[in-house]
C-alpha positions in Angstrom: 0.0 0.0 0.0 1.3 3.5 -1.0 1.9 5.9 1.6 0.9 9.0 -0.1 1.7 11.1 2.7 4.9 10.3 3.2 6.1 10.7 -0.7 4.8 14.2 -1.0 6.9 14.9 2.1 9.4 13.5 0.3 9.4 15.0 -2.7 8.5 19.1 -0.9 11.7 18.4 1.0 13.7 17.8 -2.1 11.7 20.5 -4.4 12.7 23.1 -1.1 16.1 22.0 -1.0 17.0 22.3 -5.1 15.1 25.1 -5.3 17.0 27.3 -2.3 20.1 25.8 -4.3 19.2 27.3 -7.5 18.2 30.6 -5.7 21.8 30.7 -4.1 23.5 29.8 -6.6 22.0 32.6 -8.2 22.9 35.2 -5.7 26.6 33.8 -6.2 26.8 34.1 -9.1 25.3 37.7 -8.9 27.8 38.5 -6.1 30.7 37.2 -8.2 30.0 39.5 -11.0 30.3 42.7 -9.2 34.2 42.1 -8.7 34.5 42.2 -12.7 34.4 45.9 -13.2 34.0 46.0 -16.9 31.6 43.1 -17.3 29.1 44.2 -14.3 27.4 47.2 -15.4 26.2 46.0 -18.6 25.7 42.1 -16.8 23.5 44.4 -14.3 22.0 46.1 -17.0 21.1 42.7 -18.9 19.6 41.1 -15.6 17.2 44.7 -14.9 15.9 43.9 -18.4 15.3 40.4 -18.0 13.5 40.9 -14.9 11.2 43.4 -16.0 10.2 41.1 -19.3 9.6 38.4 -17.1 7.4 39.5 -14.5 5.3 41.0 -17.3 5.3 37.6 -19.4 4.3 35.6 -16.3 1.4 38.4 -15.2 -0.3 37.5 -18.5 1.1 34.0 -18.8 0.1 32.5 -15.5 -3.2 33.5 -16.0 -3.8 31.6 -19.0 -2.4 28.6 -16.8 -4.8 29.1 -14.2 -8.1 29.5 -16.7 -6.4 26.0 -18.0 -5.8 24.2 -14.8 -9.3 25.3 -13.1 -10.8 23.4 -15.7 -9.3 20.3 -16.3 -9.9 18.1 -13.3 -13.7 19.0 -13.5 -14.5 18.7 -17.3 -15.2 14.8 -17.4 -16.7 15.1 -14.0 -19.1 17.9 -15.7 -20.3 15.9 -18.6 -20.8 13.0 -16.5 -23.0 14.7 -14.2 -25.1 16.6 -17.0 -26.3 12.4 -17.7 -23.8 11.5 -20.6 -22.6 7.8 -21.4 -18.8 7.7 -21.5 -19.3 6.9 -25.5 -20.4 10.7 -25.9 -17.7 11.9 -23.4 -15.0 10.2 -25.5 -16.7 12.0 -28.6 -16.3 15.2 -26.6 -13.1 15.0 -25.7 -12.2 13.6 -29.4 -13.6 16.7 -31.0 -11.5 18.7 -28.8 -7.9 16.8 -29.6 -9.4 16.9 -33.4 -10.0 20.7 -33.2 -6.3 21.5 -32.0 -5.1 19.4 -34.5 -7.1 21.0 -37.5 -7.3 24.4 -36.7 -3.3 24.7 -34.7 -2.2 23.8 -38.4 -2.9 27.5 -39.6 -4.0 29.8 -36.3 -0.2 29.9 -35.4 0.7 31.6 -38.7 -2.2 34.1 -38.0 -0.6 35.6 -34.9 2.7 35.4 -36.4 1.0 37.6 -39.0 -1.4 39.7 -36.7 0.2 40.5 -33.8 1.3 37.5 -30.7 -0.4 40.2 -28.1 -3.8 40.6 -30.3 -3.8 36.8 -30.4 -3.4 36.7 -26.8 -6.7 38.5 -26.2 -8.1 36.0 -29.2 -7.4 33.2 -27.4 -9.0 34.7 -23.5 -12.2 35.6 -25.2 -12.3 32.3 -27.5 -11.4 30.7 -23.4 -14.2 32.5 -21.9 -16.6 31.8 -25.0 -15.8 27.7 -24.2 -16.3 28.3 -20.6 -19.9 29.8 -20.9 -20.8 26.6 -22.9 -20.4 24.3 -19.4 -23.6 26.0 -18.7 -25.8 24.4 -21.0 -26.7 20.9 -21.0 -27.4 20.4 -24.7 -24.6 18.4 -27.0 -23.9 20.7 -29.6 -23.4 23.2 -27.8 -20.8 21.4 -25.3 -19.5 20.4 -28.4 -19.1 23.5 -29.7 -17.4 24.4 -26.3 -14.7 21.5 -26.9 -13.9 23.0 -30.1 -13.5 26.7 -29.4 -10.9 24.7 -26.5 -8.9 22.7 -28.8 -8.3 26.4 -30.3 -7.4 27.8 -26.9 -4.8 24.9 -26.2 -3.5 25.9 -29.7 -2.8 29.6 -28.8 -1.6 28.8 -25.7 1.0 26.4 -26.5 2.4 29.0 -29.3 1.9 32.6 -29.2 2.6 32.7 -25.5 6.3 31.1 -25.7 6.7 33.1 -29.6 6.1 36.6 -27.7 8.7 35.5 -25.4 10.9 34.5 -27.5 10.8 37.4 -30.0 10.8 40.2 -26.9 14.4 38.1 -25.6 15.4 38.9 -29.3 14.2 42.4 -29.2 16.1 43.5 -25.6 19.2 41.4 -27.4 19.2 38.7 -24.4 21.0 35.9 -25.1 20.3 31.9 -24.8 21.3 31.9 -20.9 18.3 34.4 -19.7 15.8 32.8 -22.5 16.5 29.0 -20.4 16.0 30.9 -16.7 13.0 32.4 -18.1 11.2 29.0 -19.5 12.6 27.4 -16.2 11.0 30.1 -13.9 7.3 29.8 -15.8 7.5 26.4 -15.6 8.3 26.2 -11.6 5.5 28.6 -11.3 3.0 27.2 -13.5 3.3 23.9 -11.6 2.4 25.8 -8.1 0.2 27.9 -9.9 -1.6 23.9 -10.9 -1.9 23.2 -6.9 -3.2 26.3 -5.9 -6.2 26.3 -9.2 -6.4 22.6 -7.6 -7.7 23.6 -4.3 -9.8 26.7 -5.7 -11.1 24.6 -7.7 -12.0 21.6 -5.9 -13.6 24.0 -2.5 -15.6 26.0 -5.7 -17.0 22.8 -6.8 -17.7 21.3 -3.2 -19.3 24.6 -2.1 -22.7 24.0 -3.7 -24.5 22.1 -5.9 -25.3 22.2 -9.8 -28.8 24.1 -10.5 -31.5 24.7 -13.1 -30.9 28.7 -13.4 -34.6 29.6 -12.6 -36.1 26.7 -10.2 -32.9 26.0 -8.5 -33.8 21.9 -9.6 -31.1 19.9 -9.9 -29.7 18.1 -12.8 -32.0 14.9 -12.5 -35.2 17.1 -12.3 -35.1 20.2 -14.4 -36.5 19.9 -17.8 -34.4 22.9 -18.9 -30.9 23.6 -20.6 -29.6 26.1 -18.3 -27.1 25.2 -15.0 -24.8 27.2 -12.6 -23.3 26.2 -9.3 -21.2 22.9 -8.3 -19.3 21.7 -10.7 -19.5 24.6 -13.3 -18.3 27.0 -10.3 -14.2 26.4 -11.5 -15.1 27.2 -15.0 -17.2 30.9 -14.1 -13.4 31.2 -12.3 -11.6 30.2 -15.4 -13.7 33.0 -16.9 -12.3 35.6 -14.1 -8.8 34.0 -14.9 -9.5 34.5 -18.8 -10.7 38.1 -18.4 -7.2 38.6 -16.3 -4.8 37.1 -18.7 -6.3 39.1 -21.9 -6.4 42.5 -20.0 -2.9 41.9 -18.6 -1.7 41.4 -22.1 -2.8 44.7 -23.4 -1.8 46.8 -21.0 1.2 45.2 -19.9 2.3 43.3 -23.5 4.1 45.4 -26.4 3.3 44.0 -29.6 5.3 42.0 -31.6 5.4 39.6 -35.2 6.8 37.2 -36.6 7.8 37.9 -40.5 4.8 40.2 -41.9 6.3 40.1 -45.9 5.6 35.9 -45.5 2.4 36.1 -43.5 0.6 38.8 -45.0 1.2 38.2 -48.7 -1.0 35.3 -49.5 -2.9 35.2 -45.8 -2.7 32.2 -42.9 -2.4 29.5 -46.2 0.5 30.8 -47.3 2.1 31.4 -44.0 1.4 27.9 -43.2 3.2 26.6 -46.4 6.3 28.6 -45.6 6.4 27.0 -41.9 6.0 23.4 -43.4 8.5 24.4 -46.3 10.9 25.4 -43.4 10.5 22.5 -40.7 11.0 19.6 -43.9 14.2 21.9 -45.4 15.7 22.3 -42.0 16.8 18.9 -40.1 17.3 20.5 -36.9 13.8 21.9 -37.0 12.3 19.0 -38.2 14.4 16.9 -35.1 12.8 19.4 -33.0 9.0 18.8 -33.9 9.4 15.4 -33.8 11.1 14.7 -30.1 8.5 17.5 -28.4 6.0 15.4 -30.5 6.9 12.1 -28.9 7.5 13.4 -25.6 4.4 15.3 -24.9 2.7 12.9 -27.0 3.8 10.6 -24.2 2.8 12.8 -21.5 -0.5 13.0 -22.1 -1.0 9.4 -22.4 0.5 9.5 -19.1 -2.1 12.0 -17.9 -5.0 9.6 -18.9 -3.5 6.7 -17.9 -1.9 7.1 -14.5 -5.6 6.7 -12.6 -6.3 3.4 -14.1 -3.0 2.2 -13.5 -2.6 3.1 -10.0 -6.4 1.5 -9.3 -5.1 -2.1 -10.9 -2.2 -2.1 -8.8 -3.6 -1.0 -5.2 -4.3 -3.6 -3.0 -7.3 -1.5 -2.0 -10.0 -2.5 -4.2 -12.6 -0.7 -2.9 -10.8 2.2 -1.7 -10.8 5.4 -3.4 -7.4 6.9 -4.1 -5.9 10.4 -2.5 -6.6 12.1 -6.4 -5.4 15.5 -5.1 -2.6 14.2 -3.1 -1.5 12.4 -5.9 -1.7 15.7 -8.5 0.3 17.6 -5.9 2.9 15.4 -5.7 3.3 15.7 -9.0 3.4 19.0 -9.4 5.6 19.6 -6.3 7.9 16.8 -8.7 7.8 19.0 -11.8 8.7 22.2 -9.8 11.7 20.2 -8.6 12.3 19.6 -12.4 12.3 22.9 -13.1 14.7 24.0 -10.5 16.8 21.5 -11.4 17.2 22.4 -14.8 18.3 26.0 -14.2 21.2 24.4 -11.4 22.9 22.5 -14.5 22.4 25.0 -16.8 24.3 27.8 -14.3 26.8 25.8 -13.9 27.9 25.5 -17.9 29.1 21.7 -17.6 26.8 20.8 -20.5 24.7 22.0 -23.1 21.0 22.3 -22.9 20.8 19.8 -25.8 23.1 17.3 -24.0 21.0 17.9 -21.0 17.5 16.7 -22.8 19.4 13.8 -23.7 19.7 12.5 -20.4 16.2 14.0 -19.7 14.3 11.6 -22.7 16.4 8.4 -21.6 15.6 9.2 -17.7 11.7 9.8 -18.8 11.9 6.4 -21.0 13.1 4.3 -18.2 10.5 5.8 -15.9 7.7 4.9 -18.2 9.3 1.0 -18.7 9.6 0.7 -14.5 6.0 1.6 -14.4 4.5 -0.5 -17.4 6.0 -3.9 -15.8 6.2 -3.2 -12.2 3.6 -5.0 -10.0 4.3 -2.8 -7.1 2.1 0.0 -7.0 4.7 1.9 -4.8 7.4 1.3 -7.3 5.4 2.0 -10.2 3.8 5.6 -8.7 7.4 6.4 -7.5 8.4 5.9 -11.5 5.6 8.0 -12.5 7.4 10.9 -10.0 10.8 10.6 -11.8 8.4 11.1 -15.4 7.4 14.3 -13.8 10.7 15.3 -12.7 11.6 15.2 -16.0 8.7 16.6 -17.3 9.7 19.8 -14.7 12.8 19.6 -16.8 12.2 19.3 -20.3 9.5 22.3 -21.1 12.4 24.8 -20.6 14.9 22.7 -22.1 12.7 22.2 -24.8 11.6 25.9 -25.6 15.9 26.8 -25.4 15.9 24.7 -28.1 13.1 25.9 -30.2 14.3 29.7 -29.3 17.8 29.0 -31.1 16.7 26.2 -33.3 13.1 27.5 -34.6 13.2 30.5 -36.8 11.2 33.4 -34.9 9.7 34.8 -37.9 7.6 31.7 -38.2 7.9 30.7 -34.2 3.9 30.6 -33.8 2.9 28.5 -36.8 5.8 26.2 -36.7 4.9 25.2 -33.2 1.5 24.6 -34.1 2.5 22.2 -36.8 4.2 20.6 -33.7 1.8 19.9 -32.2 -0.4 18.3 -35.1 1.6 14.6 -34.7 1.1 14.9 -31.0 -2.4 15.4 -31.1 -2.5 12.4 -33.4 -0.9 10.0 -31.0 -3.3 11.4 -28.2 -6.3 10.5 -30.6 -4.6 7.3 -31.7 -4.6 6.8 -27.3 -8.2 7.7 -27.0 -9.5 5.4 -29.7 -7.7 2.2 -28.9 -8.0 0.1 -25.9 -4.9 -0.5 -24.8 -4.3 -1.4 -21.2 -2.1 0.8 -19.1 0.8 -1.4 -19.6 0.5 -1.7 -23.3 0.5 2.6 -23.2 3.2 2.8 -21.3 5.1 0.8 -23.0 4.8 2.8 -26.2 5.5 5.7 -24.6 8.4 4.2 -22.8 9.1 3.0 -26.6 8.9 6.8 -28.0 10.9 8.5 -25.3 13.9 5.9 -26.3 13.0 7.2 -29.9 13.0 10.8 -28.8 16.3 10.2 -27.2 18.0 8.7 -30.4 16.7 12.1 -32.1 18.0 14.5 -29.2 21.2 12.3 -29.9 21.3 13.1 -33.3 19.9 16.3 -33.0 22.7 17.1 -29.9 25.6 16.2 -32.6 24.8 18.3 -35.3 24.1 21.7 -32.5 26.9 20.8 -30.1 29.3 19.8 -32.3 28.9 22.8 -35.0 28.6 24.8 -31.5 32.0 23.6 -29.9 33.6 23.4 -34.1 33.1 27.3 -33.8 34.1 27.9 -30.5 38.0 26.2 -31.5 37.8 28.2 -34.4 37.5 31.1 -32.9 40.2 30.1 -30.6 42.1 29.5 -32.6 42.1 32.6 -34.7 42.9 34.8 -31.3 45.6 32.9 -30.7 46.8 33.3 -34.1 46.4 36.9 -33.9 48.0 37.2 -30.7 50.8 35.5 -32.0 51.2 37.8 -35.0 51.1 40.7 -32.4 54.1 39.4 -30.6 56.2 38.6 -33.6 55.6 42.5 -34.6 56.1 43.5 -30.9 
C-alpha cells in the first residue's frame, strides 16, 4: 500500500532543497559579478531587463495557466453529471484533440502575422466563449465548447512562448536568460496547478449544480440552463481568462513574426512557408518530432496514471488520494524545473546534451511503471516522469528559441503539435491497457532520445567546431602581435 503522505513529504523536502540551491546559486553568481568591473554594469544592465520582461510575461502568462488548470480536473466530471454515457464523453473529448489538431495547423501563422499580443486576447475571449458553454446541458453546444478549446490549447502552447521568444530577441538577451525564463514559468505554472487545484476543488464542493430559474437539480429540471457545483471552477476560469487578456494589453508590447511571409497570401501561405521550413531544416524537423513524442507521451500519461494506480492497489474498494496524488506531482515537476536552471548555471553541458539524459531518464520511468507489479514502485516511477517533465518544457523551448526561426515561431509550433495530437487521438480510440501505453511511450521517449542524440551532434558539435575556431584565430592573432612587438 502507498503511503501518499509520506512521498509528498518527500518529494517538498527535495523541491525546497533544489530550489534554495538554485536561488543561491544565483545570488553567487550575482555576487561574483560585481568584482569584474567591466563586465558588471552591462551584466546588471542585462539582468534589470530580464526581470522586467519576465514578471510581465508571467502576469499575463500565469493566467492563461490558471483558466487552463481550473478546468481540467472538473470537465469529465461535468459531462458525466449533465447524464452523458462515456461513449459521448470520449466524442467530446475527441472533438477537442481533433480541433487542436485542425485548426493549430494555420492559427499559429495568423498571430505570427497579426500581432502574438492581439492573439493573446483572441485566445482569452475564444477561453471564456468555451467556458460559458459548461452552462448548458445540450450536445452541440458542449460540443461546440470543446472546439472553441482545442483552439485555446493551440494559442496557448504557441503565441505565449513566440512573444517570449521574440521580446528576448528584441532586448538582445542571449540563450542563458531565455532557459532561466522558460525554467521560472515552468516552476511557477506547476504551483500555480496546486493552488487552481484547491480553488477549484472548494468552488465545486461549495454547492450544488442548479437549473438557473427553479434552482432543480440536474436529475429534475427539464431545462438547458445550470450554474453552481461543478460549473463553479469554469465561471473562475472565466475571471482567470478576463485577467490574462487584460494583462496582455496593458502590460504586453506587440510584436510579429515575419509580416512580408504572413501577409502576402494570408494564414495559407504562412502555413506553407512553416512546413516548407520544418521539412528543409533537419534541426527543425528533429525538434517537432522529439517534443511530438514526448508530450505525445505525457498526455497518455495523464489519462493513464488513474487506471493504473487503481489495478495495482491492494485496496480494491478504496478510493485513491486524487489530489494528493496531483500535488505530488506538481511539487515533482517544480523540482524539475529548478533543477534544470542548477545545471544549466553551472555551464558543464549544453542544454541539448541535458534533454538527452532528460528523454532516456523519462523512458526508463515509463518501462519501470508499465512492468512493475508494485504500485509503490510504479507511482514512484511515474514521480521521476514528472521530474523530468519539470525539466524538459524549458529545455525544450531553449531549443526551439535558437533552433526554430522566430519569424515563423507561432505556426511552426503549431504544426508541432499536429503529430502529438494524433498519438493522443490514436490513445483515446484504442483500448490498450495501461501497460500496453506505457510501454509505447516508454518505446517513444527511447526514440525521442536517439533524435536528441542526433539532433545534440549536429548543434553541439557545430557549437564547440566554432568555439576552436575562434580560438584559434585569437591565438593566431595574438601570436602575429608578438612577432611585430
Amino acid at each position: 500500500m502507498i503511503n501518499y503522505t509520506l512521498i509528498i513529504c518527500i518529494a517538498l523536502a527535495i523541491n525546497v532543497s533544489i530550489t534554495y540551491y538554485s536561488w543561491a546559486g544565483k545570488k553567487n553568481n550575482t555576487h561574483s559579478s560585481i568584482t569584474d568591473n567591466d563586465v558588471h554594469p552591462m551584466k546588471k544592465s542585462k539582468m534589470k531587463l530580464h526581470k522586467s520582461l519576465l514578471i510581465r510575461y508571467l502576469c499575463v502568462y500565469l493566467m492563461a495557466a490558471a483558466s487552463d488548470w481550473l478546468q481540467g480536473p472538473y470537465v469529465y466530471a461535468l459531462y458525466s453529471a449533465y447524464g452523458y454515457i462515456q461513449s459521448d464523453i470520449a466524442v467530446l473529448f475527441v472533438s477537442g484533440f481533433a480541433s487542436s489538431m485542425i485548426f493549430g495547423s494555420f492559427v499559429g501563422g495568423m498571430a505570427d502575422a497579426g500581432g502574438r499580443r492581439k492573439f493573446v486576447v483572441i485566445f482569452a475571449l475564444t477561453c471564456i466563449a468555451s467556458c460559458l458553454t459548461k452552462h448548458v446541458k445540450d450536445f452541440n453546444i458542449l460540443l461546440l465548447g470543446r472546439l472553441m478549446g482545442g483552439v485555446t490549447t493551440s494559442l496557448r502552447f504557441s503565441i505565449f512562448d513566440s512573444w517570449l521568444i521574440k521580446s528576448h530577441s528584441t532586448l538582445n538577451l542571449d540563450g542563458s536568460f531565455l532557459g532561466k525564463s522558460f525554467a521560472a514559468a515552468c516552476y511557477v505554472n506547476y504551483g500555480v496547478a496546486i493552488l487552481a487545484g484547491l480553488l477549484a476543488n472548494f468552488l465545486a464542493e461549495s454547492s450544488h449544480i442548479v437549473e438557473w430559474n427553479t434552482n432543480a437539480t440536474v436529475d429534475e429540471a427539464t431545462g438547458l440552463f445550470f450554474y453552481g457545483g461543478l460549473i463553479n471552477p469554469f465561471d473562475c476560469a472565466v475571471v482567470a481568462s478576463i485577467c490574462c487578456g487584460g494583462g496582455a494589453l496593458f502590460l504586453w508590447e506587440e510584436n510579429f513574426g515575419s509580416q512580408t511571409v504572413s501577409y502576402e497570401g494570408g494564414s495559407c501561405n504562412a502555413l506553407m512557408n512553416a512546413t516548407r521550413i520544418i521539412f528543409q531544416n533537419e534541426d527543425v524537423l528533429l525538434c517537432g518530432i522529439i517534443s511530438s513524442l514526448f508530450e505525445g507521451s505525457m498526455y497518455i500519461f495523464v489519462f493513464m496514471w488513474t487506471p493504473c494506480l487503481k489495478t495495482l492497489s491492494p485496496d480494491e474498494s478504496g478510493e485513491l488520494p486524487f489530489g494528493l496524488i496531483f500535488a505530488t506531482f506538481m511539487v515533482c515537476c517544480m523540482a524539475g524545473s529548478s533543477a534544470f536552471t542548477i545545471l544549466i548555471d553551472k555551464d558543464e553541458m549544453e542544454v541539448e546534451e541535458l534533454a538527452v539524459r532528460i528523454l532516456l531518464v523519462a523512458s526508463c520511468a515509463m518501462f519501470t511503471t508499465a512492468i512493475s507489479e508494485s504500485d509503490t514502485i510504479a507511482f514512484l516511477a511515474m514521480n521521476v516522469f514528472e521530474l523530468c517533465v519539470g525539466m524538459y518544457f524549458p529545455s525544450m523551448g531553449t531549443q526551439k528559441g535558437t533552433i526554430v526561426p522566430e519569424a515563423q515561431s507561432a505556426a511552426i509550433y503549431n504544426i508541432f503539435r499536429i503529430p502529438l495530437n494524433f498519438i493522443v487521438l490514436i490513445s483515446l480510440l484504442t483500448k490498450l491497457s495501461y501497460r500496453q501505453s506505457y510501454l509505447a511511450c516508454g518505446s517513444m521517449l527511447f526514440v525521442g532520445s536517439l533524435l536528441q542524440m542526433r539532433l545534440t551532434r549536429r548543434r553541439v558539435g557545430y557549437s564547440k567546431l566554432s568555439t576552436t575556431s575562434d580560438i584559434n584565430i585569437t591565438k593566431n592573432s595574438n601570436e602575429n602581435k608578438d612577432h611585430n612587438v
